[in-house]
mmCIF file of the N, C-alpha and C atoms, coordinates in Angstrom:
data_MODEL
# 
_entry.id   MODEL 
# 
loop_
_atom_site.group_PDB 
_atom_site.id 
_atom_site.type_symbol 
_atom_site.label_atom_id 
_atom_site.label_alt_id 
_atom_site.label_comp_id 
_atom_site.label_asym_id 
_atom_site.label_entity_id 
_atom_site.label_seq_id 
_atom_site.pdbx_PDB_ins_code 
_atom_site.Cartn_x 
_atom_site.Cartn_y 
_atom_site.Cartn_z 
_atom_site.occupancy 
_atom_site.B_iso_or_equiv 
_atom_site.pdbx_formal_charge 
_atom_site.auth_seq_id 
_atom_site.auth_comp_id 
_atom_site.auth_asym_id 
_atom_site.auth_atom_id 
_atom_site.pdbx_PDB_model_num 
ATOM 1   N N  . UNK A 1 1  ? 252.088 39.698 27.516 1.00 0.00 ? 1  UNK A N  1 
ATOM 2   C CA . UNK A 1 1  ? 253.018 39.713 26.434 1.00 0.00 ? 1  UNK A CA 1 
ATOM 3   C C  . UNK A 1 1  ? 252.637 38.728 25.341 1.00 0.00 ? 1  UNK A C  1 
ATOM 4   N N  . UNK A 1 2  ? 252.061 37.401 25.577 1.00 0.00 ? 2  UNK A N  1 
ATOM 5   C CA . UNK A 1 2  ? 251.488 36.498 24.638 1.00 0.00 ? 2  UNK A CA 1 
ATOM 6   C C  . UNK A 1 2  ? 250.962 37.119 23.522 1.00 0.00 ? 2  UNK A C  1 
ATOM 7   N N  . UNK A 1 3  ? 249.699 38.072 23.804 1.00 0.00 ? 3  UNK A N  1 
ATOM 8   C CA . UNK A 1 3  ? 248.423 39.024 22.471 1.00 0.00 ? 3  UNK A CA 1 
ATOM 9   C C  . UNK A 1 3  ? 249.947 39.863 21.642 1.00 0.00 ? 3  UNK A C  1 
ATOM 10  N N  . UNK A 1 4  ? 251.601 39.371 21.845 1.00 0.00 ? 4  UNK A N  1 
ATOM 11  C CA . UNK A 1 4  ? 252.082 40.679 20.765 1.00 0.00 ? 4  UNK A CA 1 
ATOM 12  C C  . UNK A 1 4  ? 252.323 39.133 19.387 1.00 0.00 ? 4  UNK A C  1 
ATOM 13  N N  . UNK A 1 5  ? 252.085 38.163 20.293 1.00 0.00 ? 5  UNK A N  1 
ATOM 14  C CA . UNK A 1 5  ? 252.362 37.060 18.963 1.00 0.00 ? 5  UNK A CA 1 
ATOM 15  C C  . UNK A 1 5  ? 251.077 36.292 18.433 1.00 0.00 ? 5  UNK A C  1 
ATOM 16  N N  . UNK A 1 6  ? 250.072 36.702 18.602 1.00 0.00 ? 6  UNK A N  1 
ATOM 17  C CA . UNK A 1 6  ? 248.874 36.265 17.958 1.00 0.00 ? 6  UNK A CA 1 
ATOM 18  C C  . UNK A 1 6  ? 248.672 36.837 16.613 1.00 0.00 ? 6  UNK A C  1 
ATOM 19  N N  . UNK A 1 7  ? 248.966 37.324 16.091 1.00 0.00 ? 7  UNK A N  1 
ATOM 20  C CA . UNK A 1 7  ? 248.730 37.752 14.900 1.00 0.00 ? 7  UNK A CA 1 
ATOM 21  C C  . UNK A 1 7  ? 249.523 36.601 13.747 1.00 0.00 ? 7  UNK A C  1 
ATOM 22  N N  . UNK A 1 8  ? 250.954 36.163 14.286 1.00 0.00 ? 8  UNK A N  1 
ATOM 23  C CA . UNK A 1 8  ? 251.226 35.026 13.296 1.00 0.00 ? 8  UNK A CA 1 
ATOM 24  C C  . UNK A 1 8  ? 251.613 33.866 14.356 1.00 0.00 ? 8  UNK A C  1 
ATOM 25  N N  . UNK A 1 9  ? 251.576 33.886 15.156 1.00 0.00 ? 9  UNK A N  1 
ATOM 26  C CA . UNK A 1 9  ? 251.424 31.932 16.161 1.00 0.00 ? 9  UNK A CA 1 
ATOM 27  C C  . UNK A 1 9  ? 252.778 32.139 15.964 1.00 0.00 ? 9  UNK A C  1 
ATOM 28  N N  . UNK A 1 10 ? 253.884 32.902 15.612 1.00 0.00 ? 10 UNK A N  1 
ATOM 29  C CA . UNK A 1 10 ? 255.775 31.688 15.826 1.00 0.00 ? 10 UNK A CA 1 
ATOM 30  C C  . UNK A 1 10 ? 255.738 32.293 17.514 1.00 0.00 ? 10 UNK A C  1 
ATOM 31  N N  . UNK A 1 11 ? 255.577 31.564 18.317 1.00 0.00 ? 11 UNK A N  1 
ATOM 32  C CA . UNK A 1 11 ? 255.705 31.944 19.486 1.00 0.00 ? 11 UNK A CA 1 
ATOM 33  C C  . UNK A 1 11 ? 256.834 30.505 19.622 1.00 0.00 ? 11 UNK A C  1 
ATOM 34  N N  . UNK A 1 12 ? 256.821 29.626 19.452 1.00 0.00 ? 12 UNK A N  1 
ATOM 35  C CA . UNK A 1 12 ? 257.325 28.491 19.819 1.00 0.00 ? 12 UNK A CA 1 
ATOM 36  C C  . UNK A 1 12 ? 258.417 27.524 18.361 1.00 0.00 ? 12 UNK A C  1 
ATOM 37  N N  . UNK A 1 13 ? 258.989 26.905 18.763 1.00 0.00 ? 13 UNK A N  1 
ATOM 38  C CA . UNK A 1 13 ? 259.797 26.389 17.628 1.00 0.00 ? 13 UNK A CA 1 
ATOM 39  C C  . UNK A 1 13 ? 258.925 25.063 16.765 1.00 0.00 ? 13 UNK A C  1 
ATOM 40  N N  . UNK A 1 14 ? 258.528 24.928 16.048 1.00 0.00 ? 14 UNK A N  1 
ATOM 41  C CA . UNK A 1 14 ? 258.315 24.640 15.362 1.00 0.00 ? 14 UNK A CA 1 
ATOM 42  C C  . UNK A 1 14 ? 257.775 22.701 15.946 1.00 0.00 ? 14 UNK A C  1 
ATOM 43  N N  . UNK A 1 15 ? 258.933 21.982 16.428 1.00 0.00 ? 15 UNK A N  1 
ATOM 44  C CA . UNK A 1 15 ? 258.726 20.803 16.679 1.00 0.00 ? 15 UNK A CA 1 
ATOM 45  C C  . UNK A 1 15 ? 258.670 21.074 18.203 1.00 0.00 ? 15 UNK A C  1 
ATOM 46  N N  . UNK A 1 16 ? 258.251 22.022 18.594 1.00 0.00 ? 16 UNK A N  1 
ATOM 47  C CA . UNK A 1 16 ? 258.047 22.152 19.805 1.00 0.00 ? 16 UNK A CA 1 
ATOM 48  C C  . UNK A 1 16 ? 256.909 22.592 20.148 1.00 0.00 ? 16 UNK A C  1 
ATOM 49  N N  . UNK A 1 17 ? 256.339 23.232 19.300 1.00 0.00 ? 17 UNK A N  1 
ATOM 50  C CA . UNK A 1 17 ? 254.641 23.879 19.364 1.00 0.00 ? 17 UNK A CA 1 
ATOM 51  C C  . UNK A 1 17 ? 253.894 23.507 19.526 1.00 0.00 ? 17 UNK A C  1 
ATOM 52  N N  . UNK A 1 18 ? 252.896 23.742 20.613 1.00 0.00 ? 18 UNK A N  1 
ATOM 53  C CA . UNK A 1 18 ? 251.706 22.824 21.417 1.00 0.00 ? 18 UNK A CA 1 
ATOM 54  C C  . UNK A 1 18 ? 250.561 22.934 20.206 1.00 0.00 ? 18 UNK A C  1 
ATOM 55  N N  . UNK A 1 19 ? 249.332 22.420 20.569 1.00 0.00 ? 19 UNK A N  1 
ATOM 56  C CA . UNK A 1 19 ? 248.269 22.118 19.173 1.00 0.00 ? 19 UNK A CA 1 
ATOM 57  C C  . UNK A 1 19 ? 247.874 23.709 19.497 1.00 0.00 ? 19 UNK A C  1 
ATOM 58  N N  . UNK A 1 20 ? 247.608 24.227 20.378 1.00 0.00 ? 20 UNK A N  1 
ATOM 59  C CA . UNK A 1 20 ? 246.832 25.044 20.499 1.00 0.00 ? 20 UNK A CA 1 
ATOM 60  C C  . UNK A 1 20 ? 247.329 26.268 19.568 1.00 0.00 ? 20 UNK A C  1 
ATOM 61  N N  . UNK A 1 21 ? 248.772 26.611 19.905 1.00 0.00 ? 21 UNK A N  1 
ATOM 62  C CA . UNK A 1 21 ? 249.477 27.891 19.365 1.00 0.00 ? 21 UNK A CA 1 
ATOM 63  C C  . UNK A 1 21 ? 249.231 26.852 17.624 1.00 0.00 ? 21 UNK A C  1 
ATOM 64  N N  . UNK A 1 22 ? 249.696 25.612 17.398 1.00 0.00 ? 22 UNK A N  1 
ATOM 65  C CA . UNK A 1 22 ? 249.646 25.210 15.754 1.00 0.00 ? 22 UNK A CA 1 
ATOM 66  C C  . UNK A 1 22 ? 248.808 25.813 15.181 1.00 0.00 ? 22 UNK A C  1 
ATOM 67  N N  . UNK A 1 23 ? 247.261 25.824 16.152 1.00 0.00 ? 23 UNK A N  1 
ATOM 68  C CA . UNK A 1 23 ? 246.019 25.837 15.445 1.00 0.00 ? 23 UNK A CA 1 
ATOM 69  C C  . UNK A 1 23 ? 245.599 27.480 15.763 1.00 0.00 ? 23 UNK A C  1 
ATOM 70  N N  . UNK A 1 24 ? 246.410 28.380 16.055 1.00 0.00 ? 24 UNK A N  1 
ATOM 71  C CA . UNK A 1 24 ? 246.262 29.439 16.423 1.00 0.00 ? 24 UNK A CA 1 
ATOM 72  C C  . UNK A 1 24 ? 245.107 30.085 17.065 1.00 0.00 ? 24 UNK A C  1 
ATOM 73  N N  . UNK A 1 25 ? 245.042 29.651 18.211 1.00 0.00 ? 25 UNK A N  1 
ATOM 74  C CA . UNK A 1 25 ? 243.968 29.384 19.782 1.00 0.00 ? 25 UNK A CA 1 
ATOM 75  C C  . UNK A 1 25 ? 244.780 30.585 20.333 1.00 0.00 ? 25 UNK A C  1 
ATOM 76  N N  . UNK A 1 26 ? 243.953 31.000 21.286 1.00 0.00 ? 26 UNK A N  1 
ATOM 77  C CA . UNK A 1 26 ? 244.428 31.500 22.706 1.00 0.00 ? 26 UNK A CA 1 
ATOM 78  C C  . UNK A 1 26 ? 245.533 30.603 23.143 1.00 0.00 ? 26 UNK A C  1 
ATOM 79  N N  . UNK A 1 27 ? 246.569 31.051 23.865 1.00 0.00 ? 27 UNK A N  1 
ATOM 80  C CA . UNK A 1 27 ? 247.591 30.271 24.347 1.00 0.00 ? 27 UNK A CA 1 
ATOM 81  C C  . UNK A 1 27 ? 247.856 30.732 25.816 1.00 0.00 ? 27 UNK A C  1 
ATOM 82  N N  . UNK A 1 28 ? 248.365 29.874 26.776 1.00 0.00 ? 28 UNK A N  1 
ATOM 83  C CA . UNK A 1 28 ? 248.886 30.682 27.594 1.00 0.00 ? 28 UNK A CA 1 
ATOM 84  C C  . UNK A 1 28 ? 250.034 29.514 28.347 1.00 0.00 ? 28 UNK A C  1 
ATOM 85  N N  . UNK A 1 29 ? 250.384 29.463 29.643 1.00 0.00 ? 29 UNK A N  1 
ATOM 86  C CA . UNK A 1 29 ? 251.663 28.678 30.257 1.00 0.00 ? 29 UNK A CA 1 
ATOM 87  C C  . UNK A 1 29 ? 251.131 27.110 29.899 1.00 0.00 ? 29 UNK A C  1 
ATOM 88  N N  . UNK A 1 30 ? 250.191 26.399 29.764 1.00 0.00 ? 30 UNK A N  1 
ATOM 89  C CA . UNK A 1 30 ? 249.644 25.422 29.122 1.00 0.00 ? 30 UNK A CA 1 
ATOM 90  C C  . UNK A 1 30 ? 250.870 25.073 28.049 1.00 0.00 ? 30 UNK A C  1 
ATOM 91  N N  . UNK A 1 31 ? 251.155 25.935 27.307 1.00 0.00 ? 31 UNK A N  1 
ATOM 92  C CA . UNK A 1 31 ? 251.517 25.998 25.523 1.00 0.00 ? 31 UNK A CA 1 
ATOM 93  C C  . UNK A 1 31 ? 253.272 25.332 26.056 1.00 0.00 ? 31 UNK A C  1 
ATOM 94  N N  . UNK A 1 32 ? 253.404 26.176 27.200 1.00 0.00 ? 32 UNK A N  1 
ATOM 95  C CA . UNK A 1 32 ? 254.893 26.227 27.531 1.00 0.00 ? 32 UNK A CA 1 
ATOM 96  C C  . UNK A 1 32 ? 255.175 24.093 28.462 1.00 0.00 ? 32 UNK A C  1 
ATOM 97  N N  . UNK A 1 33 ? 254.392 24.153 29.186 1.00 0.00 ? 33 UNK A N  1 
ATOM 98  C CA . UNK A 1 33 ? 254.454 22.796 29.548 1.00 0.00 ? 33 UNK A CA 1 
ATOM 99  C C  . UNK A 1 33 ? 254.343 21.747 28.278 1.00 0.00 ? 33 UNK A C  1 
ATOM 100 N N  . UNK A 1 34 ? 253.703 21.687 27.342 1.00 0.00 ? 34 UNK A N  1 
ATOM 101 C CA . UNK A 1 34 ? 253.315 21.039 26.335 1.00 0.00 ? 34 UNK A CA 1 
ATOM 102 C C  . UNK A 1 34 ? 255.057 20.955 25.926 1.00 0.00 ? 34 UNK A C  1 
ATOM 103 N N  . UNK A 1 35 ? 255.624 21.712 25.307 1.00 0.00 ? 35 UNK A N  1 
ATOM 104 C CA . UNK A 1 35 ? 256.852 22.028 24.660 1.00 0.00 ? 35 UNK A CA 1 
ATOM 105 C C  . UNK A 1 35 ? 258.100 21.405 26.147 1.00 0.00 ? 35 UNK A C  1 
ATOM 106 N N  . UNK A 1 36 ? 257.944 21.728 26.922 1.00 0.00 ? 36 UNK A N  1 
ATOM 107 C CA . UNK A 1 36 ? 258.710 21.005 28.025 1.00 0.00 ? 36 UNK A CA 1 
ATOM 108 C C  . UNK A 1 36 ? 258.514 19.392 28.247 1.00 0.00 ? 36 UNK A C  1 
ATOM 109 N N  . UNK A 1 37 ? 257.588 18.853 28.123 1.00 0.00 ? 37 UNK A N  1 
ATOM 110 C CA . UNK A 1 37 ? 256.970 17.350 28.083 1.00 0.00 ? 37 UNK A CA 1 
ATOM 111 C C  . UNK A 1 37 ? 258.010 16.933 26.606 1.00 0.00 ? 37 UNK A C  1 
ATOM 112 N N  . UNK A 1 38 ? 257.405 17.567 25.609 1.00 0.00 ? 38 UNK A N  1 
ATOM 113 C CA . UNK A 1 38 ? 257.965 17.019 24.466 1.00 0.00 ? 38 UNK A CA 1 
ATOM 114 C C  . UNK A 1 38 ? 259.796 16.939 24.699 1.00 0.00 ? 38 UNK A C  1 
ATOM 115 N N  . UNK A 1 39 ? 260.133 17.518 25.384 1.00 0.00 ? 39 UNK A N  1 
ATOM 116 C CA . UNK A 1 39 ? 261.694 17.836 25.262 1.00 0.00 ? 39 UNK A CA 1 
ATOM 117 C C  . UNK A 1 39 ? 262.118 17.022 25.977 1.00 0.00 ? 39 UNK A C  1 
ATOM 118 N N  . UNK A 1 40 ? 261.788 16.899 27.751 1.00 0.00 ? 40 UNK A N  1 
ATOM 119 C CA . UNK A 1 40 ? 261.444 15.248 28.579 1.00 0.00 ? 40 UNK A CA 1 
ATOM 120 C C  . UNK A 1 40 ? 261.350 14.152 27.606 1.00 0.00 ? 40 UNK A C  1 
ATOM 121 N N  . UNK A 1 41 ? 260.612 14.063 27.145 1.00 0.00 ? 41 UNK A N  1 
ATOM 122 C CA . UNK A 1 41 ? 260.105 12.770 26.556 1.00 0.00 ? 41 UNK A CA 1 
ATOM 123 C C  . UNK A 1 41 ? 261.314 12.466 25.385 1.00 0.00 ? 41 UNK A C  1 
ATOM 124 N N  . UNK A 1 42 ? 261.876 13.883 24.857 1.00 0.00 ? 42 UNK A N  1 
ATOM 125 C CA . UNK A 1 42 ? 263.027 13.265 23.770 1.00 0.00 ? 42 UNK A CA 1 
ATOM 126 C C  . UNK A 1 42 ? 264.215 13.000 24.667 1.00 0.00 ? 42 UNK A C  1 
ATOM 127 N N  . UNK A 1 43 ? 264.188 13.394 25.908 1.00 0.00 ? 43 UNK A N  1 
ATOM 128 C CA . UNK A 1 43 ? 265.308 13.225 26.505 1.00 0.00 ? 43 UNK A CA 1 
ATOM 129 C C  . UNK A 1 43 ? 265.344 11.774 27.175 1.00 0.00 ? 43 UNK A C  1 
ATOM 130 N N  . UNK A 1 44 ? 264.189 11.561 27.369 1.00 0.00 ? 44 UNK A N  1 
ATOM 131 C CA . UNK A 1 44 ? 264.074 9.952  27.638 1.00 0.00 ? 44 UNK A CA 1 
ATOM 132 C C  . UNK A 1 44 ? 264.699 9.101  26.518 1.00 0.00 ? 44 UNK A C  1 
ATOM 133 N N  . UNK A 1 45 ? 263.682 9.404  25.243 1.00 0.00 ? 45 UNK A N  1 
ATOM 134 C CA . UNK A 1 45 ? 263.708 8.378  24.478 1.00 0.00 ? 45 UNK A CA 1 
ATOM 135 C C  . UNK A 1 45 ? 265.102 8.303  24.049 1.00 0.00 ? 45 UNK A C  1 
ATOM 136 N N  . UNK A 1 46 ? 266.077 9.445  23.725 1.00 0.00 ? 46 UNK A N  1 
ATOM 137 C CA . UNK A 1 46 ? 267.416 9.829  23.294 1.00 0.00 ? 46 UNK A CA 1 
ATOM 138 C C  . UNK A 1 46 ? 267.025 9.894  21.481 1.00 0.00 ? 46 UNK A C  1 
ATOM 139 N N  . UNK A 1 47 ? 266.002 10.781 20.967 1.00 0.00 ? 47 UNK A N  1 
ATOM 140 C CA . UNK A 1 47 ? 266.024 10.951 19.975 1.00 0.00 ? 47 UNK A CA 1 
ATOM 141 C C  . UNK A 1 47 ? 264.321 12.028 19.532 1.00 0.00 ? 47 UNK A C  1 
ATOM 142 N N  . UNK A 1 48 ? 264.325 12.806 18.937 1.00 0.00 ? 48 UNK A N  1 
ATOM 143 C CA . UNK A 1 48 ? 263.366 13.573 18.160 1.00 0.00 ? 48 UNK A CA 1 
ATOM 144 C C  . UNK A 1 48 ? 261.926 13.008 18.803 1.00 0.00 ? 48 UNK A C  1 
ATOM 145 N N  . UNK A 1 49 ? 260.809 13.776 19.155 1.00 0.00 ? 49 UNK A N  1 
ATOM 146 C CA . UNK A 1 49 ? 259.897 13.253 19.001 1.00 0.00 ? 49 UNK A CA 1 
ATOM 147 C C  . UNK A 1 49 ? 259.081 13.492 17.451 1.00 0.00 ? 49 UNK A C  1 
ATOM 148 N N  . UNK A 1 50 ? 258.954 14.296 16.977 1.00 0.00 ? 50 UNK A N  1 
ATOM 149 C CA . UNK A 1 50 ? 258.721 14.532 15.907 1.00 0.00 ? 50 UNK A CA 1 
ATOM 150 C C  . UNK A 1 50 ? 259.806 15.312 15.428 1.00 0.00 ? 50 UNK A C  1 
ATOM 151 N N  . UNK A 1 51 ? 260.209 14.978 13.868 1.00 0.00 ? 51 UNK A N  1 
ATOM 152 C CA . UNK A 1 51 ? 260.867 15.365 12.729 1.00 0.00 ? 51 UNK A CA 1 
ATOM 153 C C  . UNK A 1 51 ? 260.363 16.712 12.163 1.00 0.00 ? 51 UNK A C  1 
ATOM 154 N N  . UNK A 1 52 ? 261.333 17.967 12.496 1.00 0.00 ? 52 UNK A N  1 
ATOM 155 C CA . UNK A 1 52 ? 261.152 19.357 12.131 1.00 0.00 ? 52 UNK A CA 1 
ATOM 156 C C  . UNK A 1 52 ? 260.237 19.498 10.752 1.00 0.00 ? 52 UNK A C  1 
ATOM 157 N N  . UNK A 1 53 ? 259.027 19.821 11.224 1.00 0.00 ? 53 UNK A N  1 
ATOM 158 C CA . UNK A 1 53 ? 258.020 19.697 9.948  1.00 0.00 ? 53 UNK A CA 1 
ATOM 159 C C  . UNK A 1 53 ? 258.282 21.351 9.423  1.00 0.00 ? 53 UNK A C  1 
ATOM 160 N N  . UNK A 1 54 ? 257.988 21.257 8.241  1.00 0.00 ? 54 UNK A N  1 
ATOM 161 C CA . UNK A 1 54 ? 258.400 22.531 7.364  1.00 0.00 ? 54 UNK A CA 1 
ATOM 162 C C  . UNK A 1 54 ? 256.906 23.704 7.376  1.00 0.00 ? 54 UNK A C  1 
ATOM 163 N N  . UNK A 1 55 ? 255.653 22.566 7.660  1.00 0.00 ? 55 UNK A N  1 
ATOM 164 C CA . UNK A 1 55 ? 254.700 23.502 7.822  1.00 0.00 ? 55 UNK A CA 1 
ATOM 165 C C  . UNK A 1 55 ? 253.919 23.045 9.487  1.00 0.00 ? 55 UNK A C  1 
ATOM 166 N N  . UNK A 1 56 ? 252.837 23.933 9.553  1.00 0.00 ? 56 UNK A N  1 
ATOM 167 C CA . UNK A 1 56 ? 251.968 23.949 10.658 1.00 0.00 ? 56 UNK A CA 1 
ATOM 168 C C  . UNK A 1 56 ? 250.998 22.589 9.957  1.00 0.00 ? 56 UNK A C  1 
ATOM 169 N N  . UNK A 1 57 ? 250.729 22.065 8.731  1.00 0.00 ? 57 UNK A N  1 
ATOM 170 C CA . UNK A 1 57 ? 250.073 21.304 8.298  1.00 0.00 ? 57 UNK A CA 1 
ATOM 171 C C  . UNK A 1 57 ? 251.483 19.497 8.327  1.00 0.00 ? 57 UNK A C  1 
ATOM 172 N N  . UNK A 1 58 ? 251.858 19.540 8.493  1.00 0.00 ? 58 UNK A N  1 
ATOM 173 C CA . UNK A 1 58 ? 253.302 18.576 8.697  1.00 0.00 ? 58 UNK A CA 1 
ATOM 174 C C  . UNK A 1 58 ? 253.258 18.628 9.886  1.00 0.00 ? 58 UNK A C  1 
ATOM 175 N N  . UNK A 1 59 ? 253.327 19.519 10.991 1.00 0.00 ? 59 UNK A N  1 
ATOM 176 C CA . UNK A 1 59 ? 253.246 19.114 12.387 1.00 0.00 ? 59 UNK A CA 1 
ATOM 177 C C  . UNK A 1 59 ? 251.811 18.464 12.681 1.00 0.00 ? 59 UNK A C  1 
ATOM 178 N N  . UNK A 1 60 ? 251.060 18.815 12.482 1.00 0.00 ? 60 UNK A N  1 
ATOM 179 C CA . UNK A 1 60 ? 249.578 18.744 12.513 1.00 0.00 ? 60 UNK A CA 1 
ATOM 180 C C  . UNK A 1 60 ? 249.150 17.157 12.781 1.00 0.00 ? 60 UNK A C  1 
ATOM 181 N N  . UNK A 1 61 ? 249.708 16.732 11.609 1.00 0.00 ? 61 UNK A N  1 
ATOM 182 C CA . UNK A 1 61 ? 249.951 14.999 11.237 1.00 0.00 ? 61 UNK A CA 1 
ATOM 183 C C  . UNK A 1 61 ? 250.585 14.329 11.593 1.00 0.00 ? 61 UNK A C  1 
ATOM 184 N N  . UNK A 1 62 ? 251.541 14.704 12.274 1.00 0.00 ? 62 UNK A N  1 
ATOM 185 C CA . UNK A 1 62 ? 252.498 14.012 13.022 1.00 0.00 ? 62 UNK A CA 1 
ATOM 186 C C  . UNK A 1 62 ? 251.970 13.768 14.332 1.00 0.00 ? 62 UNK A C  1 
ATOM 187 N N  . UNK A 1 63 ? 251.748 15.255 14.999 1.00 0.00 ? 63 UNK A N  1 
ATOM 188 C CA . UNK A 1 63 ? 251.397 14.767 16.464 1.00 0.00 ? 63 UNK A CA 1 
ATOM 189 C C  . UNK A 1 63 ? 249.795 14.218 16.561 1.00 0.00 ? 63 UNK A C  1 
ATOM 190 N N  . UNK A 1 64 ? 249.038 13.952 15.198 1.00 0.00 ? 64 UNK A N  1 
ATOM 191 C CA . UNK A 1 64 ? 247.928 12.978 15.417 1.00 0.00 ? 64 UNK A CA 1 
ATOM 192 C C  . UNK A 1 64 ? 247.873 11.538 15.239 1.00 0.00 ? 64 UNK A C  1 
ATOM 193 N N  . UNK A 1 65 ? 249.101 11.904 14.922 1.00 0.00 ? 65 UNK A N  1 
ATOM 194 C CA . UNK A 1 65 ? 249.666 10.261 14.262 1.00 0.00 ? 65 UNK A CA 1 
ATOM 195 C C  . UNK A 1 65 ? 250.427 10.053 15.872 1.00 0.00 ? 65 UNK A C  1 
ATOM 196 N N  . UNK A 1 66 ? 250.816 10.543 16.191 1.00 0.00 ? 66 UNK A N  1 
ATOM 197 C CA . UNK A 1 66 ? 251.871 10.111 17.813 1.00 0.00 ? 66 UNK A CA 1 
ATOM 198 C C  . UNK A 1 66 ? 250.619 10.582 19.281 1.00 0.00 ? 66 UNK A C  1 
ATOM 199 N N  . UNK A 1 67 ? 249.493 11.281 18.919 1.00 0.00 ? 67 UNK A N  1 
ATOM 200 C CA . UNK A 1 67 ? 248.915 10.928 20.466 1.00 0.00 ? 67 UNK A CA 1 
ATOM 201 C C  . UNK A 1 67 ? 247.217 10.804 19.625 1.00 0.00 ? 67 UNK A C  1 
ATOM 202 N N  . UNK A 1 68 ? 246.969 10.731 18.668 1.00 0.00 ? 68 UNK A N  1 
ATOM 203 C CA . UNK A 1 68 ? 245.688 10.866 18.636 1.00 0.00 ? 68 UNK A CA 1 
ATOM 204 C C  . UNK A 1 68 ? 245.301 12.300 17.679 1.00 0.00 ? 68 UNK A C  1 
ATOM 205 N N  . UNK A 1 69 ? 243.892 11.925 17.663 1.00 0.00 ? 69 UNK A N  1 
ATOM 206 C CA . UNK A 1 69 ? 243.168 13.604 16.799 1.00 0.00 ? 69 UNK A CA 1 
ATOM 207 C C  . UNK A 1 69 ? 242.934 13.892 17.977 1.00 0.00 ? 69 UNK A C  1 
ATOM 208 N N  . UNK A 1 70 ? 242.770 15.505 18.039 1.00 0.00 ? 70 UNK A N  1 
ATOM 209 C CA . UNK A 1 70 ? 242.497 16.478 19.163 1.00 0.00 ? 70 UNK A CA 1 
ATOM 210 C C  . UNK A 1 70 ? 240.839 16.597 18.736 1.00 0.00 ? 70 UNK A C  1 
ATOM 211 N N  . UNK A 1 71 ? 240.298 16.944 19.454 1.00 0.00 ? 71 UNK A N  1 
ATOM 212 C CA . UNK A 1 71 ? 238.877 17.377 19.176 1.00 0.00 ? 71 UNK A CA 1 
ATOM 213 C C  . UNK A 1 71 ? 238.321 18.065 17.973 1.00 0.00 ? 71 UNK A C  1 
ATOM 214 N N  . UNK A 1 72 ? 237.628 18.471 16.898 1.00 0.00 ? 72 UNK A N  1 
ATOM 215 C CA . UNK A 1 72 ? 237.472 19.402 16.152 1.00 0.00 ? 72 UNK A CA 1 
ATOM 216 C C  . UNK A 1 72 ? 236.836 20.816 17.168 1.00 0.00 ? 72 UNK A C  1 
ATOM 217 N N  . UNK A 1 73 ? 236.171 20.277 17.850 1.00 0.00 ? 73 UNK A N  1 
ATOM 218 C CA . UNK A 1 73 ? 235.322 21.657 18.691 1.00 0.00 ? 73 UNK A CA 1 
ATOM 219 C C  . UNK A 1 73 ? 236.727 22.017 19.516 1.00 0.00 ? 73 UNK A C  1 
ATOM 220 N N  . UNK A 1 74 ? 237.693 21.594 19.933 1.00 0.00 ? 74 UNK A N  1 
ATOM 221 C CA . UNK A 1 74 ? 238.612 22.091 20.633 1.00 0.00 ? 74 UNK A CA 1 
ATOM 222 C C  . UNK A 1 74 ? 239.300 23.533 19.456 1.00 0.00 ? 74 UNK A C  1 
ATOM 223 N N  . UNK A 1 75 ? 239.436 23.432 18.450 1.00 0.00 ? 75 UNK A N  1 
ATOM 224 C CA . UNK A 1 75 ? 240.347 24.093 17.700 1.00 0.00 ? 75 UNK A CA 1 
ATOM 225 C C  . UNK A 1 75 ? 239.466 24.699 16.730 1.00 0.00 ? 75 UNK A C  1 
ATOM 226 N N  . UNK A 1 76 ? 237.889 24.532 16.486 1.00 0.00 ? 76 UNK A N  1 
ATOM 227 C CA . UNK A 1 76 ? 237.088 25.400 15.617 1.00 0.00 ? 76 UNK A CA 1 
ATOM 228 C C  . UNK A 1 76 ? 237.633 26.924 15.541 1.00 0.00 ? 76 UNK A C  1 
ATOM 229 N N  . UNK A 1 77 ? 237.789 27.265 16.700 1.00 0.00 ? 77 UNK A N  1 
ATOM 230 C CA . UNK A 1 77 ? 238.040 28.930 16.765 1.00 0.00 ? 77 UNK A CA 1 
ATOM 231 C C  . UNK A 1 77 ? 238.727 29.513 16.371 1.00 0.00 ? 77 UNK A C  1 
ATOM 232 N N  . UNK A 1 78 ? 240.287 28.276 15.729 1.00 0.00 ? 78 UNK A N  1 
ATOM 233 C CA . UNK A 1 78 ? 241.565 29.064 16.008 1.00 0.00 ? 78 UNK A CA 1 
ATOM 234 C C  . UNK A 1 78 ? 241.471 29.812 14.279 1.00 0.00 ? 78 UNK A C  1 
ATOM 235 N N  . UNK A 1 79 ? 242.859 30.376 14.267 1.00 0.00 ? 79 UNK A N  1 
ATOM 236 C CA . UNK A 1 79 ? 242.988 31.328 13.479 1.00 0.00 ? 79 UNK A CA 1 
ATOM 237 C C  . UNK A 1 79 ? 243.300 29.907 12.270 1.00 0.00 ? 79 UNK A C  1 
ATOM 238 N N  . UNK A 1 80 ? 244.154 28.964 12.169 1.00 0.00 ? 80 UNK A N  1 
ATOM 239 C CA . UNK A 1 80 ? 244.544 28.225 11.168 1.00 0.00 ? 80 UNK A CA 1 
ATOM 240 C C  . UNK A 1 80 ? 243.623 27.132 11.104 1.00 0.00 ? 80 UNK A C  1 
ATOM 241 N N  . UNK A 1 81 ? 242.295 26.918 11.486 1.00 0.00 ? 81 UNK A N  1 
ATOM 242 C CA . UNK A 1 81 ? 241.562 25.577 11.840 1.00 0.00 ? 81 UNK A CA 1 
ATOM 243 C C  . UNK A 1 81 ? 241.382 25.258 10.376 1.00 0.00 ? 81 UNK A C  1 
# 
């Protein structure tokens, strides 16, 4: 069921979207743990981990700014690299 949302990546909410689906990669239950961690982790902290970015380029920066840059060879492939 994943290949019916590859064509535009909204598979996931927005401040919830793993790098992979951001950068429009292959995705699969990976994508879904990523988005569960983040929701843990706001439930720890008792507040947002990242601030509802308006684009895929606003999330992008945020979560490199909160864990690091991801690889460039990790995300060469994707559809938005």
């Amino acid at each position: 069921q994943a290949r019916l949302y590859y064509d535009d990546f909204e598979v996931q909410t927005m401040a919830y979207r793993a790098p992979e689906v951001l950068h429009g990669c292959p995705f699969g239950t990976p994508a879904d743990m990523y988005s569960l961690g983040v929701l843990l982790l706001e439930a720890v902290l008792g507040r947002p981990l990242f601030r509802t970015a308006s684009s895929r380029v606003g999330l992008a920066i945020q979560t490199a700014c909160a864990l690091g840059a991801a690889p460039r060879a990790l995300f060469r492939a994707g559809k938005f690299y």
